[in-house]
VOZATOR-339510 format. One record per residue (C-alpha): residue number from 0; residue in one letter; x, y, z. Coordinates in steps of 0.05 Angstrom, whole numbers, plus 5000, padded with zeros to 4 digits. Layout:
N
torpa: NUM | lumlum: A | east: X | north: Y | up: Z
...
***
This chain:
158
torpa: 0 | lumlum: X | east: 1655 | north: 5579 | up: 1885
torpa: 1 | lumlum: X | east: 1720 | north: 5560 | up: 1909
torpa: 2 | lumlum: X | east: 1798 | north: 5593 | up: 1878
torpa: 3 | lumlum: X | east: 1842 | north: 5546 | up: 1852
torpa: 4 | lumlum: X | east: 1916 | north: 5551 | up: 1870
torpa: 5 | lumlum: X | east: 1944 | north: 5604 | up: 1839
torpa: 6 | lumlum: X | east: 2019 | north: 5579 | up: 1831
torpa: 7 | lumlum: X | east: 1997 | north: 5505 | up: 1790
torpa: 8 | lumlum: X | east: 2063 | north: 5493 | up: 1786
torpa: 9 | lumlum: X | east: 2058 | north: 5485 | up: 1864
torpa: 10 | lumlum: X | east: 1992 | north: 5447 | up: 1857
torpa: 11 | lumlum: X | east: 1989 | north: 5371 | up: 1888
torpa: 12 | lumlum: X | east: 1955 | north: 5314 | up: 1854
torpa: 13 | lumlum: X | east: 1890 | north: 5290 | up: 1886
torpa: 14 | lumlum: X | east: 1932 | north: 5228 | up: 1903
torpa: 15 | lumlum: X | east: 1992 | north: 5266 | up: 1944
torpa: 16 | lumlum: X | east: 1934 | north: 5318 | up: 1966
torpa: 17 | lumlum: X | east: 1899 | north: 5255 | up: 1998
torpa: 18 | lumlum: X | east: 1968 | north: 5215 | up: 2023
torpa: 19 | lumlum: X | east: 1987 | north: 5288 | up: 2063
torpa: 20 | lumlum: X | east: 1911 | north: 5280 | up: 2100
torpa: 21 | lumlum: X | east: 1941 | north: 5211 | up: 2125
torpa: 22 | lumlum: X | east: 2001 | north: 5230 | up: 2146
torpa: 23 | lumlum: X | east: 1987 | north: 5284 | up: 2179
torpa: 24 | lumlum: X | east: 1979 | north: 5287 | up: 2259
torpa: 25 | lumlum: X | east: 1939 | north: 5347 | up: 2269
torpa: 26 | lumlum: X | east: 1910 | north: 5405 | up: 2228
torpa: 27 | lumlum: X | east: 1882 | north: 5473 | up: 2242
torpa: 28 | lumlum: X | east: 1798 | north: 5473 | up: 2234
torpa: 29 | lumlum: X | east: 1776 | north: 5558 | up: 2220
torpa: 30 | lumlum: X | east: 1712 | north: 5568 | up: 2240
torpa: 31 | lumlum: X | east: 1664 | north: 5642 | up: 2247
torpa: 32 | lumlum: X | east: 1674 | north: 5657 | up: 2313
torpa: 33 | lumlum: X | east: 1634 | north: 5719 | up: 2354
torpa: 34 | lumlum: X | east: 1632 | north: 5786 | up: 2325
torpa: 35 | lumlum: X | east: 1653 | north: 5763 | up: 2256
torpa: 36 | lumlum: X | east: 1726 | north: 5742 | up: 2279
torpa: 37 | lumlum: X | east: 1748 | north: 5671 | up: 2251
torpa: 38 | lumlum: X | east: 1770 | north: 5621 | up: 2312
torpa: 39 | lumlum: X | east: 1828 | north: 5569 | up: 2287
torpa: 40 | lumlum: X | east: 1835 | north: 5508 | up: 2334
torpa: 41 | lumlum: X | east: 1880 | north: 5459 | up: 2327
torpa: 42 | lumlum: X | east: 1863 | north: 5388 | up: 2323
torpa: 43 | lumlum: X | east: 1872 | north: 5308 | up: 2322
torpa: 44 | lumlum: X | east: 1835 | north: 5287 | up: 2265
torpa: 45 | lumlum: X | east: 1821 | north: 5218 | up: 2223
torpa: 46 | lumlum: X | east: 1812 | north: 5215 | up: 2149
torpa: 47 | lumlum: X | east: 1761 | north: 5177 | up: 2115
torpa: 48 | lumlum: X | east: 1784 | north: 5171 | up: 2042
torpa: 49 | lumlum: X | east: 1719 | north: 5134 | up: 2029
torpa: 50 | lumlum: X | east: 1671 | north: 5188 | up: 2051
torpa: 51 | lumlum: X | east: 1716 | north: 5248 | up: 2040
torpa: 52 | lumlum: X | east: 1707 | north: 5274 | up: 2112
torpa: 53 | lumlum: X | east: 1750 | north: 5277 | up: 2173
torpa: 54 | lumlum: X | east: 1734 | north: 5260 | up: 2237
torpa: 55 | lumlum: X | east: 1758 | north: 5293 | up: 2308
torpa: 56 | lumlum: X | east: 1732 | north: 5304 | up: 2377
torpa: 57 | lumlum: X | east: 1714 | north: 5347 | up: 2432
torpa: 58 | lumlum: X | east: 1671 | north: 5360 | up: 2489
torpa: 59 | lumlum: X | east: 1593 | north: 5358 | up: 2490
torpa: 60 | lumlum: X | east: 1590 | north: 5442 | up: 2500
torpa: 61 | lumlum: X | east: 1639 | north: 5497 | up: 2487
torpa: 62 | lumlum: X | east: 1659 | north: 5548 | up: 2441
torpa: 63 | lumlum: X | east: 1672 | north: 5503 | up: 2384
torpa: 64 | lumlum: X | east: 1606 | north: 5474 | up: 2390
torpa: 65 | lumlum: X | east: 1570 | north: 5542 | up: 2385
torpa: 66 | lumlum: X | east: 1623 | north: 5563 | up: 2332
torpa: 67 | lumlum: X | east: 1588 | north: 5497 | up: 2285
torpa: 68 | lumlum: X | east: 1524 | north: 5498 | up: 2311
torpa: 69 | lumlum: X | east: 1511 | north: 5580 | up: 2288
torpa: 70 | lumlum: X | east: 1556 | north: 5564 | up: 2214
torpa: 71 | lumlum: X | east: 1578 | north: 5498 | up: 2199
torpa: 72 | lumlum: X | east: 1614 | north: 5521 | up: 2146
torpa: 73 | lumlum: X | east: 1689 | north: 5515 | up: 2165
torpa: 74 | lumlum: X | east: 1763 | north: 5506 | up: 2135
torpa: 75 | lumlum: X | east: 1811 | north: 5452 | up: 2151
torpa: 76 | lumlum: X | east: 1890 | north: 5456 | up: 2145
torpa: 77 | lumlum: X | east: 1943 | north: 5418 | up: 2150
torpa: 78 | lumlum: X | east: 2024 | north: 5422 | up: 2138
torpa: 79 | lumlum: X | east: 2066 | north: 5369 | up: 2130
torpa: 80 | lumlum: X | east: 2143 | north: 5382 | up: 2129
torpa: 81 | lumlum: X | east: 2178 | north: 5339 | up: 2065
torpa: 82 | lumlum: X | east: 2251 | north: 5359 | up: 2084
torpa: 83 | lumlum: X | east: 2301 | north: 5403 | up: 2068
torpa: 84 | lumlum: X | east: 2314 | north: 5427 | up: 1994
torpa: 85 | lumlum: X | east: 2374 | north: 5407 | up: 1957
torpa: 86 | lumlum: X | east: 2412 | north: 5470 | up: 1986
torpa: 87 | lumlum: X | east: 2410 | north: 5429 | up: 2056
torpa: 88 | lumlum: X | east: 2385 | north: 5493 | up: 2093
torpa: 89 | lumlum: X | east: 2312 | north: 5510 | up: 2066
torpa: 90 | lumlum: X | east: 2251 | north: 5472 | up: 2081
torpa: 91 | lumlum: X | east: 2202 | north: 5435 | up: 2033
torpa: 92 | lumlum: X | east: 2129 | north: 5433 | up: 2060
torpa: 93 | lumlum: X | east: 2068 | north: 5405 | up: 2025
torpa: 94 | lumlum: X | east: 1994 | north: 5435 | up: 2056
torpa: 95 | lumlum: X | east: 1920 | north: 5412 | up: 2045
torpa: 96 | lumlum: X | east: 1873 | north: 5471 | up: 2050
torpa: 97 | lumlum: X | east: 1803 | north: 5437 | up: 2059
torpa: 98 | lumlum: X | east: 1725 | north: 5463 | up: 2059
torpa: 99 | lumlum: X | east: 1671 | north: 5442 | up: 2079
torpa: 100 | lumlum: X | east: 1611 | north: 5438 | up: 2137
torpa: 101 | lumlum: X | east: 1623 | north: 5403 | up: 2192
torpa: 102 | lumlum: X | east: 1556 | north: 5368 | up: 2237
torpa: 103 | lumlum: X | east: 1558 | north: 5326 | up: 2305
torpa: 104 | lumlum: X | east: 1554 | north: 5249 | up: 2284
torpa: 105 | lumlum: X | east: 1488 | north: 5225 | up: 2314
torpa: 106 | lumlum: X | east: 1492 | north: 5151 | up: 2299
torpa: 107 | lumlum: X | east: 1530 | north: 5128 | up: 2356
torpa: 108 | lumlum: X | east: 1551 | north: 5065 | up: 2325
torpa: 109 | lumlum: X | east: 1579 | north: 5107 | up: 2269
torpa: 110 | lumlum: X | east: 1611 | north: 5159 | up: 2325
torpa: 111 | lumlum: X | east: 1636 | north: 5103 | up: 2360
torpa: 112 | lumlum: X | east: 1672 | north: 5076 | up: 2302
torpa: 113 | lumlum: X | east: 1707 | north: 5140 | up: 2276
torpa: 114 | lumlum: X | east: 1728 | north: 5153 | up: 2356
torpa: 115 | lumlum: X | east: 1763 | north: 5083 | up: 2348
torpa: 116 | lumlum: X | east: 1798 | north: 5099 | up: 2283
torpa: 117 | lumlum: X | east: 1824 | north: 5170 | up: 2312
torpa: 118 | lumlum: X | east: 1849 | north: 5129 | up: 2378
torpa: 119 | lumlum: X | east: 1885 | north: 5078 | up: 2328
torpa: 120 | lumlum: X | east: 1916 | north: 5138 | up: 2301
torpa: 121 | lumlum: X | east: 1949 | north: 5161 | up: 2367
torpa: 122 | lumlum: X | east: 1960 | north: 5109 | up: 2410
torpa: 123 | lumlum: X | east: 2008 | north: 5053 | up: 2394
torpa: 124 | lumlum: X | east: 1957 | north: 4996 | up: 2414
torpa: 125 | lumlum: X | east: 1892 | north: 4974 | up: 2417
torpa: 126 | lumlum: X | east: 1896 | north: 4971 | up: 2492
torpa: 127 | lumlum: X | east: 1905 | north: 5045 | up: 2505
torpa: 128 | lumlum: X | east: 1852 | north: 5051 | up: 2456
torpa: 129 | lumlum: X | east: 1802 | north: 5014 | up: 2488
torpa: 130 | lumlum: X | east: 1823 | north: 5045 | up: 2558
torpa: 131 | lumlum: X | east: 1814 | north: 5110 | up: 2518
torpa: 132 | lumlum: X | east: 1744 | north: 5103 | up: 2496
torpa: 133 | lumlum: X | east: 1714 | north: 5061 | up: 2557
torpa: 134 | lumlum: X | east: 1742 | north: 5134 | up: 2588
torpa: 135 | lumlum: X | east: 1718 | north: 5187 | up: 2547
torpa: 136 | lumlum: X | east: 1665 | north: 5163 | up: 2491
torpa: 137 | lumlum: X | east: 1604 | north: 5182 | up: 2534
torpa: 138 | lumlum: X | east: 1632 | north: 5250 | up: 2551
torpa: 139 | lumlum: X | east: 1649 | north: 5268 | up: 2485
torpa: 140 | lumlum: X | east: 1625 | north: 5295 | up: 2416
torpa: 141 | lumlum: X | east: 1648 | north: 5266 | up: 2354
torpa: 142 | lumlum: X | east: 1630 | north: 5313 | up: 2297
torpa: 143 | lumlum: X | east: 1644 | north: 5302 | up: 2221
torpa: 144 | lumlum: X | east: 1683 | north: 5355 | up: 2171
torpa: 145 | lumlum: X | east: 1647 | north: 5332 | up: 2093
torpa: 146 | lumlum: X | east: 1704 | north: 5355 | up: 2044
torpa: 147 | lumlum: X | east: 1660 | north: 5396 | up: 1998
torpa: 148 | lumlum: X | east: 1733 | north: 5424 | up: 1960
torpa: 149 | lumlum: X | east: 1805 | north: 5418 | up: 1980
torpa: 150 | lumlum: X | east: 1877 | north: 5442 | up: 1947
torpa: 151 | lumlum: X | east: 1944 | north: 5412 | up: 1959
torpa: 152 | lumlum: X | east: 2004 | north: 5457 | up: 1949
torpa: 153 | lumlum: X | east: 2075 | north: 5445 | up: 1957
torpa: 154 | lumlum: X | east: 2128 | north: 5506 | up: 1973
torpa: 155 | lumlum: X | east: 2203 | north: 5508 | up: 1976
torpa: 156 | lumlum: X | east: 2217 | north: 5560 | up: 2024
torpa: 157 | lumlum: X | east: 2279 | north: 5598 | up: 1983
***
C-alpha cells in the first residue's frame, strides 16, 4: 500500500524517524484540494509518540477544513537540517514523510489537552500558554493526523 524508501542506505530507524517528529517546529500537511490539485500548508504541530498522531490547529471553517472533511486522507512532512557534511559546505538533512487521515478531535477535554501540549511547544512558559488558550481555544479546531505509515530518510546534499 505504501513504497518503501528506495535508497535504504538513506533509510532512518523508527527511533531517529520518531526523535526528527520532536524536534521539528513545523511540517508541511498535503491534502486533495479542488479540481484534483493537492493543497500543502504549513503547520505547528505536536507529536504524540503514544498514539502515533500529531496534533495542530486552525480555525472552525476554511479551506483546510473542507480539504479533510471531503478526503481525510492526507501526508505530513517534515525537514530537519543536521549540519553541514564533513566538506564544511554541503548540507545534511534528515525528513519524515508521514500518512495518514486526519479528523477534528471532538472530546474537548482531549482537544483541550493536545492545544496545551502544542502551546508548550512554542511558547517558553506556561503563562503565555495559558494567555494563549483562555484566547483562542473556543475559536479554534483542533484536528488529529493518525500515522497510518511514515519513512525517515537522511540526504547529504553533494
Amino acid at each position: 500500500m505504501f513504497r518503501k524508501i528506495r535508497k535504504v542506505k538513506n533509510e532512518l530507524s523508527p527511533e531517529r524517524t520518531r526523535e526528527i517528529l520532536h524536534k521539528a517546529a513545523r511540517g508541511v500537511l498535503s491534502l486533495h484540494g479542488d479540481d484534483g490539485y493537492p493543497y500543502g500548508l504549513p503547520l505547528n504541530y505536536v507529536y504524540d509518540e503514544e498514539n502515533q498522531s500529531l496534533y495542530f490547529h486552525g480555525t472552525k471553517t476554511g479551506y483546510k477544513i473542507d480539504c479533510i472533511e471531503k478526503d481525510p486522507k492526507a501526508c505530513f512532512t517534515v525537514i530537519l537540517e543536521d549540519g553541514l557534511a564533513d566538506d564544511g559546505w554541503s548540507k545534511i538533512t534528515s525528513s519524515v514523510v508521514a500518512y495518514g487521515l486526519v479528523e477534528e478531535i471532538e472530546d474537548q477535554e482531549f482537544a483541550r489537552a493536545a492545544m496545551i501540549n502544542l502551546a508548550k511547544k512554542y511558547y517558553p512558559n506556561m503563562e503565555l500558554v495559558d494567555e494563549n488558550m483562555a484566547a483562542g481555544f473556543k475559536n479554534t479546531k483542533m484536528l488529529a493526523f493518525h500515522i497510518s505509515y511514515m519513512t525517515g530518510k537522511k540526504v547529504n546534499e553533494r
